[in-house]
Structure formats: C-alpha cells, structure tokens
C-alpha positions in Angstrom: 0.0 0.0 0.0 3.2 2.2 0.9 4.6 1.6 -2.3 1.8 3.0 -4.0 1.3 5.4 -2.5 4.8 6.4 -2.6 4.4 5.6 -6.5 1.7 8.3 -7.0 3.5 11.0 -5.4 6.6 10.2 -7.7 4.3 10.2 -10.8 2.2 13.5 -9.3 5.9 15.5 -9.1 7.3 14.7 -12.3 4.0 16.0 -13.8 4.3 19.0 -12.0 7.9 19.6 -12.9 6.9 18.2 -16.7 4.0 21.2 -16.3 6.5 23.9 -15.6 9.3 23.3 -17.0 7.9 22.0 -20.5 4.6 23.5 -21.1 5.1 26.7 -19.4 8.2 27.5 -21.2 6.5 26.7 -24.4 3.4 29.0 -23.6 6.1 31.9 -22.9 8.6 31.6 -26.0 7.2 34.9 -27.4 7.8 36.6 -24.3 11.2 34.8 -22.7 13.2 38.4 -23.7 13.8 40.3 -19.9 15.5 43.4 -20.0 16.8 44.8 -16.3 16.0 48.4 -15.0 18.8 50.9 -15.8 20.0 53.6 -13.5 22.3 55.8 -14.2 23.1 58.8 -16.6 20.6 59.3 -19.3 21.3 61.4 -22.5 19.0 62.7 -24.5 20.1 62.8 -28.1 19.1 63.6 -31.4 20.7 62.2 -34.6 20.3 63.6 -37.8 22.6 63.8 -40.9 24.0 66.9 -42.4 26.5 68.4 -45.2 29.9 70.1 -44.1 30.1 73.9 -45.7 32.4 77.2 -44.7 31.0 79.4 -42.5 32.5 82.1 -44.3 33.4 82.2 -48.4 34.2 84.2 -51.0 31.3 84.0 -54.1 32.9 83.7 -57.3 30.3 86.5 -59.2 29.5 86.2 -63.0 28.4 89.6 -64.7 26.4 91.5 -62.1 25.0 93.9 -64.5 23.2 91.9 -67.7 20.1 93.0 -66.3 20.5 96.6 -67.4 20.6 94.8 -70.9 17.7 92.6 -70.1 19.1 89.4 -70.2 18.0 87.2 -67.3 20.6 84.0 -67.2 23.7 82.8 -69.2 24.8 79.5 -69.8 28.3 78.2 -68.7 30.2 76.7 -71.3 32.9 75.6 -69.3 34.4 75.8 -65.7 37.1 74.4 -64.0 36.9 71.6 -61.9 35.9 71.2 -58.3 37.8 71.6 -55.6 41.2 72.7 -57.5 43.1 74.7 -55.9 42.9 78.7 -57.0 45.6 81.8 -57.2 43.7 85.3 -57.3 43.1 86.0 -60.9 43.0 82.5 -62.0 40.9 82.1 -64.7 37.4 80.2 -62.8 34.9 80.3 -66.0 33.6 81.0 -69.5 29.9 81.9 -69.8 28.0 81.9 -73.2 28.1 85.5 -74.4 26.2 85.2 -78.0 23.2 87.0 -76.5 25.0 89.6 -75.0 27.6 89.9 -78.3 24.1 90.9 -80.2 23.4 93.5 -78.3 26.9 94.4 -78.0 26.9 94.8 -81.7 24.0 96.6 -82.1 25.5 99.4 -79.4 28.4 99.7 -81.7 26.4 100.6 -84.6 24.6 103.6 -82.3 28.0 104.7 -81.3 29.0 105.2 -84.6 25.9 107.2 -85.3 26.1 109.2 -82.2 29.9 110.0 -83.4 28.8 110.4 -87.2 26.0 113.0 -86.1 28.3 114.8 -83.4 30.8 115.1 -86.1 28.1 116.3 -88.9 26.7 118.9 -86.5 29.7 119.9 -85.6 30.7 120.9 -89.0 27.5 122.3 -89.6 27.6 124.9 -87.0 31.3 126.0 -88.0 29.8 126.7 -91.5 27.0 128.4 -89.9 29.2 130.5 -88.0 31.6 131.3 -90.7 28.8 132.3 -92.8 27.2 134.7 -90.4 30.9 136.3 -89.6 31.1 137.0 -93.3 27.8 138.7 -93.6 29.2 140.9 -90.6 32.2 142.3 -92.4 30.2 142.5 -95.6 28.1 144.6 -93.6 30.2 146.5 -92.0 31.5 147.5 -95.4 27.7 148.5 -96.3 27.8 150.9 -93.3 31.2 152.6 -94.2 30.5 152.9 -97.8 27.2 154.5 -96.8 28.9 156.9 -94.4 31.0 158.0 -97.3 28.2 158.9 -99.8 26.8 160.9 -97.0 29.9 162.5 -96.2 30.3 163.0 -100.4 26.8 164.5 -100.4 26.7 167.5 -98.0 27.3 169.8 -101.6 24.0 168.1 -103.2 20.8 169.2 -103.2 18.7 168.6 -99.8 17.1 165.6 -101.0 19.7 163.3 -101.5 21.4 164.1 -98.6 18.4 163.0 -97.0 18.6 159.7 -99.0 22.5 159.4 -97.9 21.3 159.6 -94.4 19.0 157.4 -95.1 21.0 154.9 -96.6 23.5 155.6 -93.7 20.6 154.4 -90.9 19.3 151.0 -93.0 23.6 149.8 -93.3 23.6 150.6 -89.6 20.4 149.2 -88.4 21.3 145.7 -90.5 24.2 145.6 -89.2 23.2 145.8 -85.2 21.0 143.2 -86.1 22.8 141.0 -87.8 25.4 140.9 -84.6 22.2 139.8 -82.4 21.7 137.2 -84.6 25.1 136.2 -84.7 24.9 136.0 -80.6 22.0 134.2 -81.2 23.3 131.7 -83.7 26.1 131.2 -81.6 24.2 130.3 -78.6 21.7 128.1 -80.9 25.2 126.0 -82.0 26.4 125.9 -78.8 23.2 123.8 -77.2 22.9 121.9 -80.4 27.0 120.7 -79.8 26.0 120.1 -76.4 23.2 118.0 -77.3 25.0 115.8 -79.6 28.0 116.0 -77.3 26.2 114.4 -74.6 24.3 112.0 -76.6 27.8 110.9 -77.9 28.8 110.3 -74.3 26.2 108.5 -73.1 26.4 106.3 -76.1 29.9 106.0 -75.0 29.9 105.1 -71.6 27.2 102.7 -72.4 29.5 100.9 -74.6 32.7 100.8 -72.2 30.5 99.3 -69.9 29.1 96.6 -72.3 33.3 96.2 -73.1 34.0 95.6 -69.4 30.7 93.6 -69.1 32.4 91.3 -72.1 35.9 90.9 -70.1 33.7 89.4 -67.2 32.5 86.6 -69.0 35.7 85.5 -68.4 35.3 84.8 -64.8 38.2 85.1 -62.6 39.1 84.3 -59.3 38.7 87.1 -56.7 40.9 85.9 -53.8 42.9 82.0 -53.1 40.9 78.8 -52.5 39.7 75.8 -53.2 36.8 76.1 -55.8 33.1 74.9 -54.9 30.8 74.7 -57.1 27.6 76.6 -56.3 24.3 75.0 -56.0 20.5 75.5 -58.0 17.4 75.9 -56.9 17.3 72.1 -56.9 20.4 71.5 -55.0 22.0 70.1 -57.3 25.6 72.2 -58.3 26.4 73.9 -61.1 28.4 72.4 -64.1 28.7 73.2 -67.3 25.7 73.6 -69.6 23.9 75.2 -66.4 22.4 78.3 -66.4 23.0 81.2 -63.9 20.1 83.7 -62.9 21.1 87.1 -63.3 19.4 88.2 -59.6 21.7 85.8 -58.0 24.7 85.7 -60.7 26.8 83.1 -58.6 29.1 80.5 -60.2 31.1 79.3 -57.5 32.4 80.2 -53.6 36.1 79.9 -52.1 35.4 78.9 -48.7 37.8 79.2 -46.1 38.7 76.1 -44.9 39.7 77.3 -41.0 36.1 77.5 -39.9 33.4 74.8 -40.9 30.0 73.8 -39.7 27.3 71.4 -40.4 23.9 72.5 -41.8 21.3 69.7 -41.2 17.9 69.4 -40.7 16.2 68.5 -38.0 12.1 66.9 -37.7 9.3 69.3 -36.4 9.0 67.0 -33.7 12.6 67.2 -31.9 13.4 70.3 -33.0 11.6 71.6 -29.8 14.3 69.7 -28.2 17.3 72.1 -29.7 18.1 74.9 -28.9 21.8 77.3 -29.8 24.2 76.4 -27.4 24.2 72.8 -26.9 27.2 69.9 -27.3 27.3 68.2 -30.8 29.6 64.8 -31.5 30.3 65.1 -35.0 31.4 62.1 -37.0 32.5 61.8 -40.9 31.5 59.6 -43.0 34.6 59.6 -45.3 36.8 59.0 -42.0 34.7 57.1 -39.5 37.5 57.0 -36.8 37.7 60.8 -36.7 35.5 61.9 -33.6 34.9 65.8 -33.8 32.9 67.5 -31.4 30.8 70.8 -32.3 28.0 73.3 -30.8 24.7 74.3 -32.3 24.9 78.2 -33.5 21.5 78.6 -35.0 18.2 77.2 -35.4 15.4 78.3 -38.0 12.2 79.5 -37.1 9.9 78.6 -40.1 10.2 75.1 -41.2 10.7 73.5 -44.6 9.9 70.8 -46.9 13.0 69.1 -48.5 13.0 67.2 -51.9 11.9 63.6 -51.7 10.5 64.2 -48.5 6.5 64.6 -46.9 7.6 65.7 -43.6 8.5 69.4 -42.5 11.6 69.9 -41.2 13.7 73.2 -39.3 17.6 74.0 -40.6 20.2 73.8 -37.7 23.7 75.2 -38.3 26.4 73.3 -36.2 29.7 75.4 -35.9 32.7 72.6 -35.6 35.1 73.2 -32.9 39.1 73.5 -34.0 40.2 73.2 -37.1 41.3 70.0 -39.2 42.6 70.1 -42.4 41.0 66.9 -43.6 37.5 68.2 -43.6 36.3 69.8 -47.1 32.8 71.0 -48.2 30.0 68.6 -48.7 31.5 65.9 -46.6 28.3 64.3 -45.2 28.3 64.1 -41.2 26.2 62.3 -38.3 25.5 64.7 -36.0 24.4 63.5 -32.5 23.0 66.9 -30.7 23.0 66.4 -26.8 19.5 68.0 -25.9 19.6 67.2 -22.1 21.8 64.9 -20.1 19.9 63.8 -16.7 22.5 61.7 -14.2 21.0 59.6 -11.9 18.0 58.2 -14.1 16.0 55.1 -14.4 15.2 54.2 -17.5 14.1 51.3 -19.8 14.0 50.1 -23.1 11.2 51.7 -25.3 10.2 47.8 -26.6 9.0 47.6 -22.7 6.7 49.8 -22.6 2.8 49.5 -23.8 -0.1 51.5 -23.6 -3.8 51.2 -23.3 -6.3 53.7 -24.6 -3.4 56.4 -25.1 -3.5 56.9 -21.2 -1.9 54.5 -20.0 1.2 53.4 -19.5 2.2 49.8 -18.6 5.2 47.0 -18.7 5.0 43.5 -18.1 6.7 43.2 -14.8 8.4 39.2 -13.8 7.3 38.5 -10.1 9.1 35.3 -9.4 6.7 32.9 -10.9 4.3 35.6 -11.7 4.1 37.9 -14.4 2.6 41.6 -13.4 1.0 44.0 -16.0 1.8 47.3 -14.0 1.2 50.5 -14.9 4.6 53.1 -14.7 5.1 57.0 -15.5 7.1 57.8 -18.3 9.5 60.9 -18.2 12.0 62.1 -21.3 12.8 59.7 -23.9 15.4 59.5 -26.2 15.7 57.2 -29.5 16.3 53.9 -27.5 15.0 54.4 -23.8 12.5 56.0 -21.7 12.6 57.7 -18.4 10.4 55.6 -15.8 9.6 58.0 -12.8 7.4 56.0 -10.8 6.3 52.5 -11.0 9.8 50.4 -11.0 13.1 50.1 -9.2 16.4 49.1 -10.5 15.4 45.2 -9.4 12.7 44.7 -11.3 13.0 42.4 -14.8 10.7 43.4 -17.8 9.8 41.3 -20.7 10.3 42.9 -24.4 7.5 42.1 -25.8 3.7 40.6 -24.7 3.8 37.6 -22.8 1.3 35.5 -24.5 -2.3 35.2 -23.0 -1.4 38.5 -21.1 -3.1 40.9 -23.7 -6.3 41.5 -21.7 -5.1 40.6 -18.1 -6.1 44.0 -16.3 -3.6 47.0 -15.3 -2.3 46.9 -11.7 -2.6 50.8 -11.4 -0.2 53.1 -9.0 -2.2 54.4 -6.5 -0.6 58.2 -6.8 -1.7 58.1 -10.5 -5.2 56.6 -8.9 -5.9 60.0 -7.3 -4.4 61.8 -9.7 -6.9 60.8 -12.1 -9.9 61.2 -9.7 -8.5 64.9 -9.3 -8.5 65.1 -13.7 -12.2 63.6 -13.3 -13.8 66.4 -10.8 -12.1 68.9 -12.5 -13.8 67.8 -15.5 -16.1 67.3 -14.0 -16.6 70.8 -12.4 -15.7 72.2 -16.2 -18.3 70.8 -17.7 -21.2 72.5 -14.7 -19.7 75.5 -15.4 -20.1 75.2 -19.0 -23.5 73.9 -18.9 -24.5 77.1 -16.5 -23.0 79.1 -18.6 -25.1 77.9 -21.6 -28.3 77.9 -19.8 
C-alpha cells in the first residue's frame, strides 16, 4: 500500500515539474526576452545627418549687371573643376556671351551714329558761323561805304542828302542786327553741340560698360581657395551647360577652410528639443575614426519641406570646434545633438513599454513565478529608452515584448496616479457644470 502510494506521489511531481518546466516555457517563447531596470546617466540625443560647408566664403560672381541689358541667365560653357586649388586671378569660368555679343553689336552701330552726327553737327555749326561772320564784315562794309556817300553829299541838293542819311541808318540798323543774330546763332550751336555731345557720351559710356561687361564673362578668381561649385534651386551644383540667374549671378564660392560647420535638418518633432548652445559629437563619413565635437549656433524659425521628402523639417547650423585640415565641403556628417543629459535616471528600453487607450502606460513586470501587468510614468525619452519616474526600481526584470495570453489581463494601477486621475475627473467634471450654466 506504501509503495503506491509512494508511486503516486513520484508520478504527481514529475507531472508537476513536466507542467513547468515543459509547457510553461513553451506558452512563454514569445515573451522569454527580460530586460533589467537601468539607473544611471541618461542622455538625450538627437541624430540627424548633415552636409559640411564654410561658415565664411568668398562667391565667385558672373556679370552682375546683364540686367540693365535685359538678359535674365547665361549659360556656362565651361568651368574648372571642383575643388582645385585657385591663385587670385586665376581664370574660374567661361559663360555663353552670343546674346550679350548681339546687343553688343548693335550698341556699336549707335556709337558710330552718335559719333557720325556729333561730327556732322559739328561741321554744320562752323559753316553756320563762318557764314554769319562773313555777312558781318560784308556789312560793315555796307555801313562805311554809306557813311562815305553821306559824307560826299553834304554839296548836293537837300534831297539826296536826305537819302545818304537814309541809306546811312538802313547799313547801320542791318548791321546791329545782324550781330544779335550772330549771338543768337552762336548760342543756338552751342546747345545743339552740347546736345549731340552728350548723346555721344552716353552712347559712349554705355559701350565701355558693355566692353567691361564682355571681359567678365571671363570669370576670374577674386581671392585664393579651393573652388566649390555653387548650387540650384534644386540643390544640385552647377556644371557646365547650367544656367545662372542674373538676380543671384553666382558661379562658385572659395570657402575658407579654417572654420566649418554642419547645416542639417532636423524633424518638427525634436526640433523643440534644440536649442543654440548645446554639445554636438560630429562624426565623418569619409573618416569614421575621426571623432569631432561641435555646438549648435543657430536654429530656424519657419520650417521646410526638403525634396523627396512629406515631412517638414527646421535647418540647424552646427559650428565645428578646432580646425582640421582633412575636412572639405559637402562631406556628409552624423550629428548626434546632446539635448539634455539627466544623471542619476532610471530608465528602460522603449520595446517595454505599452499603452492602453493612449492613457496609460504599462510594462510587463516578472514577479518570481508571476508575471505583473503594471502601470509606470514615463519621463524624457530618447531614441532607445524611456525615463520611468514611478512604478519600477532598479530590481525589477521586464519582458520585451507581450507575454502570451497576457493581452487582456487588467492594469495593476499606482495608487498616486489613482488620485491623480480622480482629481483630472472632478475637475472635468466641475468644467463641464460650469459650461453647462453658462449655456443655460
């Protein structure tokens, strides 16, 4: 009888051991993952990727003035390559300059007419004048010849002295006269020279400034550098066959090397986060063991949308600390901004952590043999982790993902967060009397 009974207590403990060590683990493969409670310091970053550029550059400037001459963009034919290496005066680029040589053309053809008729009126008013001083002499002549028959006459009768005198008062009389119309004439010439004279010069300058206009299609480097290309209005750079806009008549920048900073971009929803001042760890994709550290200068107010993208997104500038002579323009970067940094944390992984009905927060906690679904208050997160401020301590053990069966097993809720809620209700609830008073 002994024996078995001592049988049926063998066979009832293997079962039991058989029950939890066989069909318990197989109910909880899903959910076998534990994580621990971290304490310790708790950084709060934001990773985005950005471009290298100079924060200060020289622009390399095609023609500045075609717009007086209404023409609105020029082709580059050709242009050196980018990133060589520039002396001042180094030849940079040639822009297409068949639209500008038309009208250059057709300004030399008024220039020659403005000269032509300068010189024609000019030679008109000197035979104008010449003419008019020889009708003064000949008139002259008239007045002494008259003053001679007068003087010839005094032993004639009366009436022809009278007629001398006569004579004598006509020579005189044409005479004044035809000195105020020689002032006149002269003053007439002189306005009509200094019509065509000024016409001639504005024809002029206009042309040495289309001649100095045509030298700068050769374009030519202003100060030493390395060349950049500039970029479109699709941020794409310029090459040749590209066409410059005249209201922004850039072809390239030299950027000076010493100083260089990181414009990225970062999403509407971190860029709350960011603010000018904070730490920056820099790295570079074309030398991934170079560790640089920089500091956010700058961050836009008015969002963007980039190409290729739906989201909206702000522009942060990131000024690089030091200087290094390996880093060029348009490097690409990983920038890891250090929003906040909070020592002494606990925090968990963000696969931990579930919610229910948007309000609250919960893990699935292991109690021995047990598994807990408990809710816990979530503080600052950052890309991997979450800030747990109540609920846990640093000895608790938290499953990854659902245990299965445990979907629907009810939320063991904190008590603070309890009558935190019941205060949210009566307020609500004292809102809404109010309201309806008000209405009534």
């Amino acid at each position: 009888m002994k024996r078995k009974i001592l049988i049926g207590s063998s066979v009832a403990l293997v079962s039991i051991l058989v029950y939890f060590f066989i069909i318990k683990s197989n109910d909880g493969e899903t959910a076998s993952i534990l994580s621990s409670v971290n304490k310790g310091e708790f950084r709060i970053e934001i990773e985005t990727t950005g471009e290298l550029e100079a924060k200060n550059s020289v622009k390399i400037m095609g023609p500045q003035s075609l717009r007086n001459f209404q023409i609105w963009q020029v082709t580059i034919q050709d242009i050196i390559n980018e990133g060589t290496v520039v002396k001042k005066g180094d030849w940079i680029a040639t822009l297409d300059r068949s639209e500008f040589q038309n009208k250059y053309t057709a300004k030399q053809i008024e220039l020659d007419k403005a000269t032509s008729k300068f010189n024609q009126t000019q030679l008109d008013t000197t035979l104008t004048m010449r003419q008019s001083r020889d009708e003064l002499i000949n008139l002259a002549y008239s007045v002494d010849e008259s003053r001679i028959v007068l003087e010839q006459s005094k032993f004639e009768p009366p009436a022809s002295i009278k007629q001398a005198e006569i004579n004598l008062d006509k020579s005189k009389r044409a005479y004044e006269q035809a000195v105020e119309n020689n002032k006149i004439k002269k003053k007439q010439n002189i306005e009509k020279m200094r019509e065509v004279a000024a016409e001639l010069r504005k024809v002029q300058a206009e042309f040495d400034g289309m001649i100095k206009v045509m030298e700068s299609f050769n374009v030519l480097a202003p100060e030493d550098g390395m060349v950049i290309y500039e970029k479109g209005w699709d941020g794409k750079p310029i090459k040749a066959g590209s066409q410059i806009q005249m209201w922004e008549p850039t072809v390239a920048t030299l950027p000076d090397l010493t100083k260089m900073m990181s414009k990225t971009y970062v999403n509407e929803v971190d860029v709350r986060k960011v603010k000018a001042g904070q730490v920056v760890e820099v790295g570079l994709d074309a030398y991934p063991d170079k560790k640089l550290t920089g500091v956010v200068t700058n961050v836009a107010n008015v969002g963007e949308q980039r190409p290729n993208s739906d989201a909206k997104v702000f522009e942060v500038n990131v000024e690089i600390n030091g200087t290094d002579p390996t880093l060029r323009p348009s490097m690409t970067t990983s920038n890891k901004i250090i929003a906040n940094v909070i020592n002494d944390a606990i925090f968990v992984p963000l696969e931990s952590l579930h919610s229910q009905s948007d309000t609250i927060t919960y893990v699935f906690l292991k109690k021995g043999l047990d598994i807990i679904k408990k809710e816990v208050v979530v503080g600052e997160t950052n890309a991997n982790d979450a800030i747990i401020t109540s609920g846990l301590t640093t000895d608790d053990k938290l499953y990854l993902s659902v245990p299965s069966g445990l979907e629907n097993k009810s939320v063991e809720l904190l008590p603070e967060m309890n009558g935190k809620r019941s205060k949210d209700k009566e307020d609500a609830q004292v809102t809404a009397s109010l309201v309806k008073s008000v209405n009534q």
